[in-house]
C-alpha positions in Angstrom: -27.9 64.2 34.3 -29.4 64.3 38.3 -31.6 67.4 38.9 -30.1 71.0 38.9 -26.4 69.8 37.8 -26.7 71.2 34.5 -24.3 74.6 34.8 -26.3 77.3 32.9 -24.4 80.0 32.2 -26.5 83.6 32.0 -25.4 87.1 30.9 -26.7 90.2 32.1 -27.9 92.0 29.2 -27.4 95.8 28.9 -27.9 96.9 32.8 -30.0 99.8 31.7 -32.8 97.4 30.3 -35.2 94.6 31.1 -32.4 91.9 31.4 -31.9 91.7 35.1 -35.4 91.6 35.8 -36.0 88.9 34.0 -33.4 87.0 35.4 -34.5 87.5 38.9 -38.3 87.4 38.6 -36.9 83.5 36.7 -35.0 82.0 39.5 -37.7 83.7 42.3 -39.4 80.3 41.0 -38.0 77.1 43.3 -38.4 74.9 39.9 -35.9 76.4 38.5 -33.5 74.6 41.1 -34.6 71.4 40.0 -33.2 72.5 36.6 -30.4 73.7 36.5 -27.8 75.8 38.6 -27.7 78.8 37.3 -24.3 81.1 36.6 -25.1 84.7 36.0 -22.7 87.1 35.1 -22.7 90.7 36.5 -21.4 93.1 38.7 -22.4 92.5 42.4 -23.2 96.3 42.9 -25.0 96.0 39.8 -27.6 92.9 40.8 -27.7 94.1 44.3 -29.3 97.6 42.4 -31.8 95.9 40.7 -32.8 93.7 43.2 -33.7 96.6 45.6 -35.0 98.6 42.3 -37.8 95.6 41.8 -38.2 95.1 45.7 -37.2 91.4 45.4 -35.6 91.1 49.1 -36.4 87.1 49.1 -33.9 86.7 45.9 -31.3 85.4 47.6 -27.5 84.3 45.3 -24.1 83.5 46.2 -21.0 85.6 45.2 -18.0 83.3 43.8 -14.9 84.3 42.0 -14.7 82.3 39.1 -16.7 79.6 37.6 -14.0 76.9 39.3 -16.3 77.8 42.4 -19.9 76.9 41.1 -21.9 75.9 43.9 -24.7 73.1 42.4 -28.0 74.3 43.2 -27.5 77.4 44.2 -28.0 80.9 42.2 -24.1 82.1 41.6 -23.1 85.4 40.7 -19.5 86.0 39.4 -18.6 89.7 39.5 -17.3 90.1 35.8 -16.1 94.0 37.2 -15.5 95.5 40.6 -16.2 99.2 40.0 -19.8 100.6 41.3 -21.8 101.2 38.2 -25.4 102.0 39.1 -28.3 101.2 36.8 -30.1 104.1 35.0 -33.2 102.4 34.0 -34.0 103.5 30.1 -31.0 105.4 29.1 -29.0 103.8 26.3 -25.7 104.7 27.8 -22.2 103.9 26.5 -21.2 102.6 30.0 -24.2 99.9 29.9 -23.4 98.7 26.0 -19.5 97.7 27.7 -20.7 96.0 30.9 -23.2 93.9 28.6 -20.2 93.0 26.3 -17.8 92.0 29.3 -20.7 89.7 30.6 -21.1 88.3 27.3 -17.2 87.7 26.7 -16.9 86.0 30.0 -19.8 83.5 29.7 -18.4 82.7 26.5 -14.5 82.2 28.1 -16.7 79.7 30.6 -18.8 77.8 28.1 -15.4 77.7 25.4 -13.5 75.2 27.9 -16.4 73.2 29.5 -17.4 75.3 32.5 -20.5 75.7 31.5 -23.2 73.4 29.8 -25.1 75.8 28.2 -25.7 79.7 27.6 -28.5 81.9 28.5 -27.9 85.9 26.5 -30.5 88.4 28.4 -31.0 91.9 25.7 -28.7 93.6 24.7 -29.0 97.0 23.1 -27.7 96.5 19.7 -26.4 100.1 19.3 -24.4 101.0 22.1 -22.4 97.7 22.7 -20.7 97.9 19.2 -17.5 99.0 19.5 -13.7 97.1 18.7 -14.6 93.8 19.8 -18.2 93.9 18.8 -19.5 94.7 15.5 -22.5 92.4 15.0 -26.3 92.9 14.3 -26.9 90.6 17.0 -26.1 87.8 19.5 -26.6 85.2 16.7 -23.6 86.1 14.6 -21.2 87.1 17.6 -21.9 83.7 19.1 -21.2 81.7 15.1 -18.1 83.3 15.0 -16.5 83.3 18.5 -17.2 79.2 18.7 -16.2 78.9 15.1 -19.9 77.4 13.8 -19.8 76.9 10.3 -23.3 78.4 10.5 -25.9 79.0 13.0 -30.2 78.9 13.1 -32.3 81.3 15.4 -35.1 79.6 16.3 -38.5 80.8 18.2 -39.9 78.0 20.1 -42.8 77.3 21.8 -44.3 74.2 23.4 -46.4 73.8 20.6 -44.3 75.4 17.5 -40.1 75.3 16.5 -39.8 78.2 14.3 -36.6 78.8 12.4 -35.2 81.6 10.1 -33.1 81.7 7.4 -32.4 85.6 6.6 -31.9 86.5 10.0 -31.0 89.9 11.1 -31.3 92.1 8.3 -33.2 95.0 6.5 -36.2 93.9 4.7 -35.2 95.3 1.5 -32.0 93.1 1.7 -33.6 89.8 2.2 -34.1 89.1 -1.3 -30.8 89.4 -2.1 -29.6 87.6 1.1 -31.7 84.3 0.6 -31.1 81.4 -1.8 -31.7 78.0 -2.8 -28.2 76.9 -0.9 -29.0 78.4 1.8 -32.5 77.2 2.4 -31.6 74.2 1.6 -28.5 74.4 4.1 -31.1 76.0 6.9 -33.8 73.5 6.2 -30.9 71.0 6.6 -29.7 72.1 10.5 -32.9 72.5 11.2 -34.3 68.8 11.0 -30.5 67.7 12.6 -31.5 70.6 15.3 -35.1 68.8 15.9 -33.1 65.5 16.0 -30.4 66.0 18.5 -31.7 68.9 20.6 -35.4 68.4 20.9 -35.8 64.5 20.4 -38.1 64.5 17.5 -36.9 61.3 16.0 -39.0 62.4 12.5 -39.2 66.1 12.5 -42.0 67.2 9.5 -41.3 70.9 8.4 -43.5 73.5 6.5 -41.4 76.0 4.7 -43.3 79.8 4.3 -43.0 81.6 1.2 -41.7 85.0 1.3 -44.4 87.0 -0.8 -47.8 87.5 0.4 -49.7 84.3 -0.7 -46.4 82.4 -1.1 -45.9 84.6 -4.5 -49.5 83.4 -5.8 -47.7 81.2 -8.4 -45.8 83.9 -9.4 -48.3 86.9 -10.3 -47.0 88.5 -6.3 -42.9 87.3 -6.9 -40.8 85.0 -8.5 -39.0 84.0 -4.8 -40.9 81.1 -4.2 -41.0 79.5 -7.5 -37.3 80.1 -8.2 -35.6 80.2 -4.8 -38.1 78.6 -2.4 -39.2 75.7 -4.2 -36.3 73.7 -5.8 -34.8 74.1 -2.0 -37.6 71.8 -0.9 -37.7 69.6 -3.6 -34.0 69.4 -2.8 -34.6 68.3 0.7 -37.5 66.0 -0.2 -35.4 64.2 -2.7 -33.2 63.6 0.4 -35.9 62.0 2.5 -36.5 65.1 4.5 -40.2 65.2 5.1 -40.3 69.4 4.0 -43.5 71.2 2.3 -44.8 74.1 1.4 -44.1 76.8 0.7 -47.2 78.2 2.5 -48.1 81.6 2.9 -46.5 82.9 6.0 -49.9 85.3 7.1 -52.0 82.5 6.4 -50.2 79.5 8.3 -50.1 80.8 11.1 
């Protein structure tokens, strides 16, 4: 695809946080244009506040009404609401957790029939945007079930190191109940097809980390890794996934 064509879509976060910040210190950088054209939506009153809040006169973005107006190149704002909400800049407020859900919803209307080509979530504060429509621990399992994914991987990624989790976001005291062989096995599966297709690794190599400290020490710290862990990767290995471990989390990295 030619330079800057890719349509990225980007929520605003909760408008009390770090969110629009980040968005417009980002796209202060010219490379970005050469990216992608980004879609970020928010209430105009709303962006116009922060951008006199972080004295960032030279961002510069152009107000359309729906995404059937993107203009390539440029840095669009769709107004997802009208009214004049003003940020209040720390304060988890009830107000902040709905417009972070209606910018959310409306990327996701966008991205659902093609008007978008990817999605870009800024923070959202996980207690006060719960409510009817929203009762998730995070964006992870909102996104799996409003695009109907049979499942879903969070990864951290760096330009050195793809990391990927499989318990996702729970209590520690639930994770041993939440893991098992299946699903490692399942995770470790979309992973290498993840590696594949979205980062061109034509022969991704994984190291799987135990869950005790000192991956279980053969047993004498948990049983996880000998019962759970291991016959996960021996399952993937007997598949021709290059997979080993598991290592000791602390100590691999």
């Amino acid at each position: 695809m030619e330079e800057g064509l890719i349509k990225i879509g980007i929520t605003c976060g909760d408008t009390n946080g770090i969110g629009l910040e980040v968005i417009i210190k980002s796209l202060l950088d010219n490379r970005m244009h050469q990216l992608c054209t980004p879609v970020i939506y928010c209430g105009s009153k709303m962006i116009s506040a922060h951008r006199k809040l972080l004295n960032q006169s030279d961002f510069n973005y152009t107000h359309i009404k729906s995404s059937q107006d993107i203009i390539l190149r440029k840095i669009n704002v769709i107004s997802v609401w009208e009214e004049d909400h003003q940020p209040e800049m720390g304060k988890p407020t009830s107000i902040a957790g709905q417009l972070a859900f209606k910018s959310l919803e409306e990327a996701c209307k966008d991205m659902q029939v093609g008007k978008l080509d990817a999605m870009v979530t800024a923070p959202i504060n996980k207690q006060n945007i719960q409510g009817s429509e929203f009762k998730f621990p995070g964006h992870t399992e909102y996104l799996t079930q409003r695009f109907g994914a049979r499942d879903s991987l969070m990864l951290l990624v760096s330009e050195q190191m793809r990391v990927a989790v499989v318990s996702g976001h729970v209590s520690v005291k639930q994770i041993t109940t939440d893991i098992s062989t299946e699903k490692i096995y399942k995770k470790i599966k979309l992973f290498i097809e993840t590696l594949k297709r979205d980062f061109d690794i034509r022969k991704p190599k994984l190291a799987v980390l135990g869950l005790n400290p000192h991956a279980g020490d053969q047993g004498l710290l948990g049983a996880e890794e000998k019962e759970i862990i291991v016959p996960a990767i021996k399952r993937a290995a007997d598949e021709g996934m290059v997979v080993y471990g598991p290592y000791a989390a602390d100590g691999f990295f």
